[in-house]
Jmol script that loads the backbone (N, CA, C; Angstrom):
load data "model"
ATOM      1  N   UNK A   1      24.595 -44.797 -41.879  1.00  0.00           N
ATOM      2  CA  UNK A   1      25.528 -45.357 -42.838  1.00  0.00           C
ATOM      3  C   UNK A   1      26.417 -46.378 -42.141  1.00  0.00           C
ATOM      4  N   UNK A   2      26.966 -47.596 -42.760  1.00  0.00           N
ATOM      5  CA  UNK A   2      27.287 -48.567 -42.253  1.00  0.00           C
ATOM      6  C   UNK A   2      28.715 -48.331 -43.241  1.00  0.00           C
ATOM      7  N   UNK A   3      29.349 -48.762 -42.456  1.00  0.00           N
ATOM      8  CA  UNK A   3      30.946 -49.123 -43.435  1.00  0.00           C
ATOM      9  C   UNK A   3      32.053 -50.475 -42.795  1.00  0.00           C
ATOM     10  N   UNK A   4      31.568 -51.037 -43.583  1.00  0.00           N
ATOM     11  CA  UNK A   4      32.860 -52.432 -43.625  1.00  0.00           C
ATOM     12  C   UNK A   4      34.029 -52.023 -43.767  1.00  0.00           C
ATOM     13  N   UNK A   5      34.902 -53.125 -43.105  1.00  0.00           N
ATOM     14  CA  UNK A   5      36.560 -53.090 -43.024  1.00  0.00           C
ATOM     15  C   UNK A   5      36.980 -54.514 -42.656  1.00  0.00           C
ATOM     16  N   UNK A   6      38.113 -54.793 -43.406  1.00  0.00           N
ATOM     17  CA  UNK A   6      39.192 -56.075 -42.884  1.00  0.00           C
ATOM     18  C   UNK A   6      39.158 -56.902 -43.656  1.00  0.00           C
ATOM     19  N   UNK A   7      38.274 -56.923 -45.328  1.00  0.00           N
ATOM     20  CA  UNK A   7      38.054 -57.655 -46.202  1.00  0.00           C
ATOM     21  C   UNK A   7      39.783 -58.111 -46.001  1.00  0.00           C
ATOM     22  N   UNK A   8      40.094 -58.731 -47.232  1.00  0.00           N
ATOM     23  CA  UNK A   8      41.441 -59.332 -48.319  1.00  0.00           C
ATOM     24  C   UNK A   8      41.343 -60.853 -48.201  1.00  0.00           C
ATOM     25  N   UNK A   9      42.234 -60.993 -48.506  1.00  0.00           N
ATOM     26  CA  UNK A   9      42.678 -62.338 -48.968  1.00  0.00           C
ATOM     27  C   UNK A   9      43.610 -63.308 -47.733  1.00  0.00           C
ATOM     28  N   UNK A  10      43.458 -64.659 -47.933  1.00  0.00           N
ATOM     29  CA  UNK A  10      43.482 -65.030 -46.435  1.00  0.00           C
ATOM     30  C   UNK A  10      43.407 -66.592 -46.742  1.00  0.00           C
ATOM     31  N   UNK A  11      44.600 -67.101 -46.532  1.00  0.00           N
ATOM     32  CA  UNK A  11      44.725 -68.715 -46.920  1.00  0.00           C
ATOM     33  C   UNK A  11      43.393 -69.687 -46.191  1.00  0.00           C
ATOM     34  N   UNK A  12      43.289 -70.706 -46.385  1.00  0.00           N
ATOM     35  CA  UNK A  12      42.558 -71.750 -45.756  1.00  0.00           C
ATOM     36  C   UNK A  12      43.175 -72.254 -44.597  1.00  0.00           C
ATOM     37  N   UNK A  13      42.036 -72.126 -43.072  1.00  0.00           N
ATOM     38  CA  UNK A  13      42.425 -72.460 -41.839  1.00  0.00           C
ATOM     39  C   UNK A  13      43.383 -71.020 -41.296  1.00  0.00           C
ATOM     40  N   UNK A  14      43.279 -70.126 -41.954  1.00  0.00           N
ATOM     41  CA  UNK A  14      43.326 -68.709 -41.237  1.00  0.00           C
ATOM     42  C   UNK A  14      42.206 -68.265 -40.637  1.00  0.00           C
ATOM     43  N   UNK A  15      42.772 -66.843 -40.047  1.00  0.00           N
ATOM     44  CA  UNK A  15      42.413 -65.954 -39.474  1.00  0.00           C
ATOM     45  C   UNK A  15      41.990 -64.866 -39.806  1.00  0.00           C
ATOM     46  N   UNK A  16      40.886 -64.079 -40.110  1.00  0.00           N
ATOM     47  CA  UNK A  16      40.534 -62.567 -40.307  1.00  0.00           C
ATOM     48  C   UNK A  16      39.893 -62.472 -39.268  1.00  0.00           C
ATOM     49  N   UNK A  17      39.393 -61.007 -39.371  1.00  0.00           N
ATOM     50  CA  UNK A  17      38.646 -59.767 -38.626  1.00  0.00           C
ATOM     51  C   UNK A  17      37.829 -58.864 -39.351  1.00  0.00           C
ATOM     52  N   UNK A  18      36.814 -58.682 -39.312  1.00  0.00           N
ATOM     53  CA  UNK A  18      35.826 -57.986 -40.194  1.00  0.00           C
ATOM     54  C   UNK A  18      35.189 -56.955 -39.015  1.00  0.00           C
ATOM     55  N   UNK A  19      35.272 -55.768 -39.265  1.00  0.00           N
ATOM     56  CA  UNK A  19      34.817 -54.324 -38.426  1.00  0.00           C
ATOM     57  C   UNK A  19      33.940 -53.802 -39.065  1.00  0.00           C
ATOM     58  N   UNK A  20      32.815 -53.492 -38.606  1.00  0.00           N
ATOM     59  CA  UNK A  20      31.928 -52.283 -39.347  1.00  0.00           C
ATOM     60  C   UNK A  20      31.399 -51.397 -37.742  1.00  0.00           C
ATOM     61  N   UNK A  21      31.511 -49.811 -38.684  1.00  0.00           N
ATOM     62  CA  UNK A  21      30.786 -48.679 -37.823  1.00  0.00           C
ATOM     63  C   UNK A  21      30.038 -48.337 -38.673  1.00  0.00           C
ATOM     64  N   UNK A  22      29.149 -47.618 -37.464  1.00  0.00           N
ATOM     65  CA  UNK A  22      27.990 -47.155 -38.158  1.00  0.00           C
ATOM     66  C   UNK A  22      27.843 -45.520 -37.835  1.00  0.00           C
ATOM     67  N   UNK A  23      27.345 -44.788 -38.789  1.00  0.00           N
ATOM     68  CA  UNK A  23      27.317 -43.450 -38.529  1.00  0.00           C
ATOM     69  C   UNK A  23      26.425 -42.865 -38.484  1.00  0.00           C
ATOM     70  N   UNK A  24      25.745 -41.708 -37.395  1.00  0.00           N
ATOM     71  CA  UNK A  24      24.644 -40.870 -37.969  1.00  0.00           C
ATOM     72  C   UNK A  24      23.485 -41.420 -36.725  1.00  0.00           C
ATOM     73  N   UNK A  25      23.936 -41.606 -35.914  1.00  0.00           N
ATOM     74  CA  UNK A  25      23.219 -42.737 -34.517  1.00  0.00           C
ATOM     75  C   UNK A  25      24.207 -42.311 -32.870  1.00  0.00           C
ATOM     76  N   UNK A  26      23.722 -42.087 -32.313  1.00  0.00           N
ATOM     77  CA  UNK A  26      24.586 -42.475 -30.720  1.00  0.00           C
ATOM     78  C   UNK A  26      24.049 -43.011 -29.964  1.00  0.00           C
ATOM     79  N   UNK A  27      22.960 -43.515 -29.833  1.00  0.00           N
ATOM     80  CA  UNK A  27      22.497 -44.849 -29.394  1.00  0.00           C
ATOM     81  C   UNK A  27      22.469 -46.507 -30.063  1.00  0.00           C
ATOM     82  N   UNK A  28      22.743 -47.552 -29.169  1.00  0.00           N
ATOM     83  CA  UNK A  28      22.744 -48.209 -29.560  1.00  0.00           C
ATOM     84  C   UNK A  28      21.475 -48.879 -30.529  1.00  0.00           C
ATOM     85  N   UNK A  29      21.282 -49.511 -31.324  1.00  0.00           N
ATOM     86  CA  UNK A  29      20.370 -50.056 -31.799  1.00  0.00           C
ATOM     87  C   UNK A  29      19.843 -51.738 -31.281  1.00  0.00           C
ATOM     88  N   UNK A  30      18.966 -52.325 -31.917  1.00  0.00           N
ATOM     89  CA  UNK A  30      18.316 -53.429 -31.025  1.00  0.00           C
ATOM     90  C   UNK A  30      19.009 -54.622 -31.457  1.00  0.00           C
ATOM     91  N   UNK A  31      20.118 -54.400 -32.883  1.00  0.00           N
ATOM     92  CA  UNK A  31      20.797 -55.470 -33.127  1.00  0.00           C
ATOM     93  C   UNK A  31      21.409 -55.488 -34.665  1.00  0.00           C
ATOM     94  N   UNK A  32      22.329 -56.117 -35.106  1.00  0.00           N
ATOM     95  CA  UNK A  32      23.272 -55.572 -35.890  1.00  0.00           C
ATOM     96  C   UNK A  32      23.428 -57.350 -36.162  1.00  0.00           C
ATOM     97  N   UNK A  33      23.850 -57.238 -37.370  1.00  0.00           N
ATOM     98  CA  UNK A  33      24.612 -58.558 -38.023  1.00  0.00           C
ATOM     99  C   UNK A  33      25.478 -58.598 -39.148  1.00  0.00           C
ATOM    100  N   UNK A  34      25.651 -60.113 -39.109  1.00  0.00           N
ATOM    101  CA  UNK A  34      26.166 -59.591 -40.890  1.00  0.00           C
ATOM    102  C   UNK A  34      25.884 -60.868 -41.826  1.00  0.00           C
ATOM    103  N   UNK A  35      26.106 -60.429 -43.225  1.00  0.00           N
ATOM    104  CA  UNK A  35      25.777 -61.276 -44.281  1.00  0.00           C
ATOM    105  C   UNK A  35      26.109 -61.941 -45.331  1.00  0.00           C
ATOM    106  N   UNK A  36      26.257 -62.746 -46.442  1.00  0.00           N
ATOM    107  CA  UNK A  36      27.159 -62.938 -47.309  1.00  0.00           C
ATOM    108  C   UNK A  36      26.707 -63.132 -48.233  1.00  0.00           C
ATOM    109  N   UNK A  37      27.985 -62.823 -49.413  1.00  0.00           N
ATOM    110  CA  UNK A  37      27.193 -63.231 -50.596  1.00  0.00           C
ATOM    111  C   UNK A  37      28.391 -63.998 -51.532  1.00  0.00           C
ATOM    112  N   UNK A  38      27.967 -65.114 -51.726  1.00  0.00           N
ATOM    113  CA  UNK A  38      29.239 -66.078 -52.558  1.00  0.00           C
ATOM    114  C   UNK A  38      28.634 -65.663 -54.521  1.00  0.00           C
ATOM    115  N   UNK A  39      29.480 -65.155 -54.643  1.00  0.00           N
ATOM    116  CA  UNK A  39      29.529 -65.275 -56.670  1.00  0.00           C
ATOM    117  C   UNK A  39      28.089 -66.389 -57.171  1.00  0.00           C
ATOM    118  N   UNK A  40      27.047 -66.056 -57.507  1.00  0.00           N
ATOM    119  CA  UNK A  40      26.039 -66.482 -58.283  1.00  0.00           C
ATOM    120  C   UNK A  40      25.208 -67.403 -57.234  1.00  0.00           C
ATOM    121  N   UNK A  41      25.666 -66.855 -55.770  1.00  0.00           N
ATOM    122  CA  UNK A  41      24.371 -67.566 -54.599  1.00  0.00           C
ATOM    123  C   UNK A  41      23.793 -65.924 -54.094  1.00  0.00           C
ATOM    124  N   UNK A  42      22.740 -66.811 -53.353  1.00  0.00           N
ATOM    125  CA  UNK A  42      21.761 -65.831 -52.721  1.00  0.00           C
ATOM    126  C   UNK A  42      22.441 -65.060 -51.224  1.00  0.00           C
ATOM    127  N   UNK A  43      22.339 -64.237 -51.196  1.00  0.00           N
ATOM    128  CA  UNK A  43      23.062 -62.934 -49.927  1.00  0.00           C
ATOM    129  C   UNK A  43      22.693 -64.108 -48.746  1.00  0.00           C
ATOM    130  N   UNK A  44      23.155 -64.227 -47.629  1.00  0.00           N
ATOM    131  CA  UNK A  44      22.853 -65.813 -46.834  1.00  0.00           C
ATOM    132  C   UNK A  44      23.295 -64.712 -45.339  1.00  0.00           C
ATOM    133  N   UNK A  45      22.559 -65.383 -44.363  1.00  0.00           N
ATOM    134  CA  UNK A  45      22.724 -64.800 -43.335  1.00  0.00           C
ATOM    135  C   UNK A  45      24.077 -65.456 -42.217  1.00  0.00           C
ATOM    136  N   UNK A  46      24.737 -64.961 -41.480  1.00  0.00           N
ATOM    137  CA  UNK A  46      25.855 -65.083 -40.956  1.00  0.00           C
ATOM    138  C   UNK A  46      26.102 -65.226 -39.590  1.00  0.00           C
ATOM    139  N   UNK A  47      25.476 -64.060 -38.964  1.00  0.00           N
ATOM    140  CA  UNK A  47      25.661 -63.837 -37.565  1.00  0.00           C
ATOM    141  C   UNK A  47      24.867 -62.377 -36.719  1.00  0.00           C
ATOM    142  N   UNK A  48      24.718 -62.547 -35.694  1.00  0.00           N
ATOM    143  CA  UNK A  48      23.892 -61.353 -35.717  1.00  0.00           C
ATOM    144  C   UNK A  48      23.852 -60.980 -33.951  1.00  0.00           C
ATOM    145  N   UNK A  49      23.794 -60.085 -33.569  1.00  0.00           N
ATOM    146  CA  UNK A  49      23.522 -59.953 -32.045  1.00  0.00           C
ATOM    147  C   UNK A  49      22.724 -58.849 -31.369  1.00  0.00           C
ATOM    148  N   UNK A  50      21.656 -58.968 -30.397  1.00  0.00           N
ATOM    149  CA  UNK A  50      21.137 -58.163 -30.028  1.00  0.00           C
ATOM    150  C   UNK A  50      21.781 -57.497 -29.071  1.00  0.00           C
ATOM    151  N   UNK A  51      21.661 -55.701 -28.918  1.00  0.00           N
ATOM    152  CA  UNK A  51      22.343 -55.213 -27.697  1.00  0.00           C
ATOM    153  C   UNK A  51      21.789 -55.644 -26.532  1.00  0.00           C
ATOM    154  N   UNK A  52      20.455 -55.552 -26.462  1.00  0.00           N
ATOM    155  CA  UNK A  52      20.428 -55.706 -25.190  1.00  0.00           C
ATOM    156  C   UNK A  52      19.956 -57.923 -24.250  1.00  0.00           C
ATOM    157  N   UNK A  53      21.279 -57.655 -23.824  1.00  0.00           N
ATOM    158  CA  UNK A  53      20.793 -59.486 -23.009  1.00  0.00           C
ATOM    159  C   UNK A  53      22.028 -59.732 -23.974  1.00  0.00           C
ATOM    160  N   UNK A  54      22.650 -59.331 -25.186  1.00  0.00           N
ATOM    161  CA  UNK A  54      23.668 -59.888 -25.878  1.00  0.00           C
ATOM    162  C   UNK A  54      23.685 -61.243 -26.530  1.00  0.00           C
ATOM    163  N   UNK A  55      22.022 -61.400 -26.773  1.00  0.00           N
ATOM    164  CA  UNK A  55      22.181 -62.648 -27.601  1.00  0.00           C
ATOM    165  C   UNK A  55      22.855 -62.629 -29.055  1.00  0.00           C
ATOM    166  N   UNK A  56      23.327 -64.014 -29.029  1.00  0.00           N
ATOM    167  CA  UNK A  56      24.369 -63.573 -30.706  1.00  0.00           C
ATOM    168  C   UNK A  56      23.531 -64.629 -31.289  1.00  0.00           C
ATOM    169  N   UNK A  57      23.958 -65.260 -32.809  1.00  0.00           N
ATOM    170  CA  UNK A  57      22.445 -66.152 -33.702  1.00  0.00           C
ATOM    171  C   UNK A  57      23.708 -66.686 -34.627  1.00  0.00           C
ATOM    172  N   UNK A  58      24.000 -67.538 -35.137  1.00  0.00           N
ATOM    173  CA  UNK A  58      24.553 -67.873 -36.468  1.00  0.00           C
ATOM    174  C   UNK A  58      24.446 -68.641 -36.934  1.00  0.00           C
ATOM    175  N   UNK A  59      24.648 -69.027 -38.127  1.00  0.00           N
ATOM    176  CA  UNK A  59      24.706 -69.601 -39.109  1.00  0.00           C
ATOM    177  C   UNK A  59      24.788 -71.113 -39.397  1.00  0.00           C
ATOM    178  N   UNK A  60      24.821 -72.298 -39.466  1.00  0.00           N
ATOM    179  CA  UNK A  60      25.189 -73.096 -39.093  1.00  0.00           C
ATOM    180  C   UNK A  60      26.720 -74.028 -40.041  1.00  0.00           C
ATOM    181  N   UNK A  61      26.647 -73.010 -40.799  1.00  0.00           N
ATOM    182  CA  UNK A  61      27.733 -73.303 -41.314  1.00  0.00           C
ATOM    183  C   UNK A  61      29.470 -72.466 -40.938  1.00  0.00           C
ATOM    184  N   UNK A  62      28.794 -71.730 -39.815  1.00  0.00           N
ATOM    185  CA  UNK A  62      30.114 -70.815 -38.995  1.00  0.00           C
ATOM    186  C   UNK A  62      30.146 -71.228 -37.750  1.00  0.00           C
ATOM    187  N   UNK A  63      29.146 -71.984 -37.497  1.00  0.00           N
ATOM    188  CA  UNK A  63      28.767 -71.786 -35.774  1.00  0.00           C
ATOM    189  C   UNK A  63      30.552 -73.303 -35.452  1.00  0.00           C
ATOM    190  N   UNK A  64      30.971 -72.080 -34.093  1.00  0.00           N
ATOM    191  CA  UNK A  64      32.486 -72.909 -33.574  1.00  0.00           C
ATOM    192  C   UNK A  64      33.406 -71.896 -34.375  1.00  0.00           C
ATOM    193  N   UNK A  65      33.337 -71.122 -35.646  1.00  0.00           N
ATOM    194  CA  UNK A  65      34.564 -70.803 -36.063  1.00  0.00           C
ATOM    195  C   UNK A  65      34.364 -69.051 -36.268  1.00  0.00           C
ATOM    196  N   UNK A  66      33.671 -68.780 -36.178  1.00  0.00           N
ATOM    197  CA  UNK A  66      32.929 -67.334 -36.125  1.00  0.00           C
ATOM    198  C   UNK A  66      32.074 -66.503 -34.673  1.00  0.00           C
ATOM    199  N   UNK A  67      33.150 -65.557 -34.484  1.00  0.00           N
ATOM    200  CA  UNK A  67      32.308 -64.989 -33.200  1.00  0.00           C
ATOM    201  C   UNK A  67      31.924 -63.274 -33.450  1.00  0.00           C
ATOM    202  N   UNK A  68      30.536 -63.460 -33.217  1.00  0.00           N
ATOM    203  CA  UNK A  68      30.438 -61.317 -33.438  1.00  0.00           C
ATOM    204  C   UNK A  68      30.085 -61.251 -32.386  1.00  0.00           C
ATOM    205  N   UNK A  69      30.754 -59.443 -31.905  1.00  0.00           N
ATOM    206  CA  UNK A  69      31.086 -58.901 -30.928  1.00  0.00           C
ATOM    207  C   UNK A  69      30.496 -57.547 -30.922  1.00  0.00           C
ATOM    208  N   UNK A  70      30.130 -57.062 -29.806  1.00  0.00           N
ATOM    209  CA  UNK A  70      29.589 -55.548 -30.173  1.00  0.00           C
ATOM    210  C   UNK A  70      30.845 -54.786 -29.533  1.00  0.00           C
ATOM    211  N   UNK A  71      30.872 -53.839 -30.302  1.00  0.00           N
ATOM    212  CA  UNK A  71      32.640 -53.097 -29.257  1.00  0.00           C
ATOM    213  C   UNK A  71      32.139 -51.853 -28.896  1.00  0.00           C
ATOM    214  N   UNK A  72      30.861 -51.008 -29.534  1.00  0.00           N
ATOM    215  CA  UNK A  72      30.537 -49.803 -29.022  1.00  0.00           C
ATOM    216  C   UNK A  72      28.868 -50.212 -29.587  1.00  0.00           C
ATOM    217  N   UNK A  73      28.212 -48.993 -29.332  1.00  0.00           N
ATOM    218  CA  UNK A  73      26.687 -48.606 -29.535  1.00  0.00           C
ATOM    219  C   UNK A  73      27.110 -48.534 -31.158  1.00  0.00           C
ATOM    220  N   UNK A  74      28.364 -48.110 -31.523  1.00  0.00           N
ATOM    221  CA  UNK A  74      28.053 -48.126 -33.352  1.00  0.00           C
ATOM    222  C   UNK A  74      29.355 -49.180 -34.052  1.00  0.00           C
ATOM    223  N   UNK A  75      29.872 -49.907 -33.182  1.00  0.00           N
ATOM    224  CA  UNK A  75      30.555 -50.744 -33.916  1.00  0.00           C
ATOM    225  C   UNK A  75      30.722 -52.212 -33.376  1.00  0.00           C
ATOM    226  N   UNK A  76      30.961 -53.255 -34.322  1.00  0.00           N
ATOM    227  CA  UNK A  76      30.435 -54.638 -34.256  1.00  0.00           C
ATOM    228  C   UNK A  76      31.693 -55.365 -34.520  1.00  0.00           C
ATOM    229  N   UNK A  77      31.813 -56.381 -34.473  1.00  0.00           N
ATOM    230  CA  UNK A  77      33.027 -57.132 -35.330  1.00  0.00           C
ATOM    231  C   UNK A  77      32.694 -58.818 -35.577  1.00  0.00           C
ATOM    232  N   UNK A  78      33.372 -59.267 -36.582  1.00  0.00           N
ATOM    233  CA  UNK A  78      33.139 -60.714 -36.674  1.00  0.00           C
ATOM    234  C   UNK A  78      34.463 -61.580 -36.655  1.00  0.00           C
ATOM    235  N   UNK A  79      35.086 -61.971 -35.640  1.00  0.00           N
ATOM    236  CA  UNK A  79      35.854 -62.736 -35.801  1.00  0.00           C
ATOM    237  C   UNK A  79      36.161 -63.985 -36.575  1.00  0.00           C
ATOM    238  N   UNK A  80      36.532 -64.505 -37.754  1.00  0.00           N
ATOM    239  CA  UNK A  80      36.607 -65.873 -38.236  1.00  0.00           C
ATOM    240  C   UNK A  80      37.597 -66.343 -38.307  1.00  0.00           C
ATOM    241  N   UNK A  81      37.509 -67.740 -37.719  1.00  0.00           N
ATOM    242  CA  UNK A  81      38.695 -68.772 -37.892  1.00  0.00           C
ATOM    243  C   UNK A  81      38.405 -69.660 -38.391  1.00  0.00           C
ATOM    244  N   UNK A  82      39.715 -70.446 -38.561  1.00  0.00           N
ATOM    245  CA  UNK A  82      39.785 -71.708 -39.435  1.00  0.00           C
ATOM    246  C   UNK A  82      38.775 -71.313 -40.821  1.00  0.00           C
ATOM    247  N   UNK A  83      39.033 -70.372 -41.567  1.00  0.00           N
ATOM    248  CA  UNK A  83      38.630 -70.190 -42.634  1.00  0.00           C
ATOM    249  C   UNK A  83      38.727 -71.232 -43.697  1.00  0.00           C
ATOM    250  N   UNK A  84      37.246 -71.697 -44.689  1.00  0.00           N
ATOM    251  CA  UNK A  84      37.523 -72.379 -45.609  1.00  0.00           C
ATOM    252  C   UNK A  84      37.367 -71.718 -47.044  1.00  0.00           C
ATOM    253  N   UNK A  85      37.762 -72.601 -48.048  1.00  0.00           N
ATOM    254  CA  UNK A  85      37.453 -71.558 -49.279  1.00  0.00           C
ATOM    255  C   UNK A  85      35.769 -71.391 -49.341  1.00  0.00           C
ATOM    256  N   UNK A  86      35.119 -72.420 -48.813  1.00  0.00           N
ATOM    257  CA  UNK A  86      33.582 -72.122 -49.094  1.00  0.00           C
ATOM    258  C   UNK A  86      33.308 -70.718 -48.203  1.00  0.00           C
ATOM    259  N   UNK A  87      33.576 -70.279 -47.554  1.00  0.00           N
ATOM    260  CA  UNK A  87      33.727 -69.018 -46.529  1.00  0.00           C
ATOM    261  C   UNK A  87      34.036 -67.813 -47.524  1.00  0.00           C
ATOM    262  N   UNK A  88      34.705 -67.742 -48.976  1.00  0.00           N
ATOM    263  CA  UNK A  88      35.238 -66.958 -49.883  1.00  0.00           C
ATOM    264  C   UNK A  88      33.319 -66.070 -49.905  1.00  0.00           C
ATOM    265  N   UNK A  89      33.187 -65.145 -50.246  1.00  0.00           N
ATOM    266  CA  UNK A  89      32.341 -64.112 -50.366  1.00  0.00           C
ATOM    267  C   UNK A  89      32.318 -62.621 -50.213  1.00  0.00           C
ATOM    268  N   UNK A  90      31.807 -61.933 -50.200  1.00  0.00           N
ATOM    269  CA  UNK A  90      31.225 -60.218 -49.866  1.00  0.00           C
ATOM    270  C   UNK A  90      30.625 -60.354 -48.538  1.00  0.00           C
ATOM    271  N   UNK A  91      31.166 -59.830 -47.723  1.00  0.00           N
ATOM    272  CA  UNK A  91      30.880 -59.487 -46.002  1.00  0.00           C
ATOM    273  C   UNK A  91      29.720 -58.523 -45.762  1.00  0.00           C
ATOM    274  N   UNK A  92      28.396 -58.099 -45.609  1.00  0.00           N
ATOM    275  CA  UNK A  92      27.727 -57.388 -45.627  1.00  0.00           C
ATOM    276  C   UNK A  92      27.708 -57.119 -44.091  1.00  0.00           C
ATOM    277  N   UNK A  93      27.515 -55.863 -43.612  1.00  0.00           N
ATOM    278  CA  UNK A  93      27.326 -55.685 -42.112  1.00  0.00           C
ATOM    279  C   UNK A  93      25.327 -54.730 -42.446  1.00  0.00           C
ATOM    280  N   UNK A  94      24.968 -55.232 -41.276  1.00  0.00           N
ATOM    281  CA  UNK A  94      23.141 -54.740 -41.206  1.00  0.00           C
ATOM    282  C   UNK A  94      22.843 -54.522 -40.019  1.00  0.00           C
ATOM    283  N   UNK A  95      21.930 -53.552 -39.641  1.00  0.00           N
ATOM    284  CA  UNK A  95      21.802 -52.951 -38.259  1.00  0.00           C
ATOM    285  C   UNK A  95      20.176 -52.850 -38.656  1.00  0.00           C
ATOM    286  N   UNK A  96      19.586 -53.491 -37.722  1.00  0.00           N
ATOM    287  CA  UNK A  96      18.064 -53.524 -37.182  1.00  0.00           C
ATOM    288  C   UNK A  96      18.084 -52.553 -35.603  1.00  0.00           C
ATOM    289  N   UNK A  97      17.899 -51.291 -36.212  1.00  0.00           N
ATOM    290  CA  UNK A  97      17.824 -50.143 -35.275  1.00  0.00           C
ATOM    291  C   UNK A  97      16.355 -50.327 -34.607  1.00  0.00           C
ATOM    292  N   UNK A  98      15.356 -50.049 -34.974  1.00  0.00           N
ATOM    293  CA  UNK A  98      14.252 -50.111 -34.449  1.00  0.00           C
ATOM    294  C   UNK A  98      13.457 -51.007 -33.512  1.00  0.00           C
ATOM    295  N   UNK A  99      13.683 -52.676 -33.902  1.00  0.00           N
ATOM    296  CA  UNK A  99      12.960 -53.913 -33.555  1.00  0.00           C
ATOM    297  C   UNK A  99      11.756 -53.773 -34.366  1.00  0.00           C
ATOM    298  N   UNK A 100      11.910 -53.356 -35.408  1.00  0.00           N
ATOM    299  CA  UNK A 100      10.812 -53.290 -36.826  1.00  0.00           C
ATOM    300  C   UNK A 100      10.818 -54.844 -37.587  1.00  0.00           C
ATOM    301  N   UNK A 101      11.554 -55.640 -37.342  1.00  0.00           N
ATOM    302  CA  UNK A 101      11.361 -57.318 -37.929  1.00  0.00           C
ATOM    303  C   UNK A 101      12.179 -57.110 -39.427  1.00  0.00           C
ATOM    304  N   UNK A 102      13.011 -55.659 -39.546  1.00  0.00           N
ATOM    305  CA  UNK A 102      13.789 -56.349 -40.657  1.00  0.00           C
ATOM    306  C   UNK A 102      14.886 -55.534 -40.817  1.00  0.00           C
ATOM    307  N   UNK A 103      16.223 -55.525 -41.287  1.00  0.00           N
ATOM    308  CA  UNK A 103      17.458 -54.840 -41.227  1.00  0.00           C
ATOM    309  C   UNK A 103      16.884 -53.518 -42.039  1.00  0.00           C
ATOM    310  N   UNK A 104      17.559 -52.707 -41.249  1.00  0.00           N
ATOM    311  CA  UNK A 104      16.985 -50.776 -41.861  1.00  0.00           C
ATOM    312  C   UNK A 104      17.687 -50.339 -42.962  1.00  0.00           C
ATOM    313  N   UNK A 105      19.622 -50.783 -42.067  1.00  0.00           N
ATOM    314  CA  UNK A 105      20.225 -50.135 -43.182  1.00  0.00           C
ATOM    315  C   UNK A 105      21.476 -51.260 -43.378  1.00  0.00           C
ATOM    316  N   UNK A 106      21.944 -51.193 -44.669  1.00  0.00           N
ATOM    317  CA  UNK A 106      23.270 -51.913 -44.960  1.00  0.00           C
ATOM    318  C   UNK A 106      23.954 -51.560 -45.804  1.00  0.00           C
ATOM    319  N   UNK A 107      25.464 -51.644 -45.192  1.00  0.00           N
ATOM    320  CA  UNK A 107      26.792 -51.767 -45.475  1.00  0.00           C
ATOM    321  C   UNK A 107      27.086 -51.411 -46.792  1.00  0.00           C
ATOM    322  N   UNK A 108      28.231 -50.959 -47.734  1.00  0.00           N
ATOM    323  CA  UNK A 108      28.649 -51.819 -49.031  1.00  0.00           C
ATOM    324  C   UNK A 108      29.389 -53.182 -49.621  1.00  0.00           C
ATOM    325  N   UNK A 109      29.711 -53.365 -47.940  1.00  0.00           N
ATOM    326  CA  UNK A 109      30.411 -54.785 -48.612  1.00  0.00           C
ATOM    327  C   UNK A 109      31.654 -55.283 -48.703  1.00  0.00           C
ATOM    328  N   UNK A 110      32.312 -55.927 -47.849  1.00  0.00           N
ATOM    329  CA  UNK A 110      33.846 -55.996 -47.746  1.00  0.00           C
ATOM    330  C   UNK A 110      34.292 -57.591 -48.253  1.00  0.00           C
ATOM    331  N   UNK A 111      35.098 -57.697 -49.489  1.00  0.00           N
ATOM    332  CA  UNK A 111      35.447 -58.840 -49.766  1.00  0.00           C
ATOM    333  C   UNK A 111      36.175 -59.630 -49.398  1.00  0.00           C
ATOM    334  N   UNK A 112      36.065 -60.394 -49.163  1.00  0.00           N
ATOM    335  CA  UNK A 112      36.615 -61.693 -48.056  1.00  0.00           C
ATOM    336  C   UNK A 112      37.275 -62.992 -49.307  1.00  0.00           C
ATOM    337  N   UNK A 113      38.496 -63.183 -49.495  1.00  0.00           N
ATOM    338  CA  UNK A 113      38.729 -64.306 -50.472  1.00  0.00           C
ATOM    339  C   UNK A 113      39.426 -65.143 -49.547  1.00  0.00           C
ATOM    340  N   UNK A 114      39.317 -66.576 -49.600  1.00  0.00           N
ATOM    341  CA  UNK A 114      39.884 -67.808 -48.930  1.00  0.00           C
ATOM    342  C   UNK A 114      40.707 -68.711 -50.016  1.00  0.00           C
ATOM    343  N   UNK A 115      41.660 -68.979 -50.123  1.00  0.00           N
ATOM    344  CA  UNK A 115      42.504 -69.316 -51.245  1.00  0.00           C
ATOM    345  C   UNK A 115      43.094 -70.848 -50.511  1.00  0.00           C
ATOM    346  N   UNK A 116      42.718 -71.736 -51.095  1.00  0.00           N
ATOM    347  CA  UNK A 116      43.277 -72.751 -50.644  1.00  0.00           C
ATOM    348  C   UNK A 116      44.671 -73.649 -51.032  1.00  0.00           C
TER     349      UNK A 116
END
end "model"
wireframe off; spacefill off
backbone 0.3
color backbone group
């Protein structure tokens, strides 16, 4: 089980923090990310990092203002700055435990609003 945290509301050219743990695991898994979903677009991918070698992947519409972090074997974080309103969405966090080629389990979803 995955659980998001740090959604709210958050002017333009701010700062949040988005946390997810994961439960029901004490090993690390092969890589964890996260995802979005803007009001009447398609769920869009974000950021993502493997444990081991610590490669991270993003987006190209975050890359410079968004950093994810692994802080334990079950918890992740996504730093964002300089937030814009296009950034406004649902935060999904996803963990690819296996190296099976596709996310196992995900999140419910932490809302993120950018108010300009």
């Amino acid at each position: 089980q995955l659980v998001e945290s740090g959604g709210g509301l958050v002017q333009a050219g701010g700062s949040s923090r988005l946390s997810c743990v994961a439960s029901g695991r004490t090993f690390a898994p092969y890589a964890m990310g996260w995802f979005r979903q803007a009001p009447g677009k398609k769920r869009e991918f974000v950021a993502s990092i493997r444990w081991h070698g610590g490669d991270q992947y993003y987006a190209d519409s975050v890359k410079g203002r968004f950093a994810i972090s692994r802080d334990s074997a079950q918890k992740i974080s996504l730093q964002k700055n300089n937030l814009k309103p296009e950034d406004t969405a649902t935060y999904y966090c996803a963990e690819n435990v296996y190296n099976n080629g596709e996310y196992d389990d995900w999140g419910q979803g932490t809302q993120v609003t950018v108010t300009s």
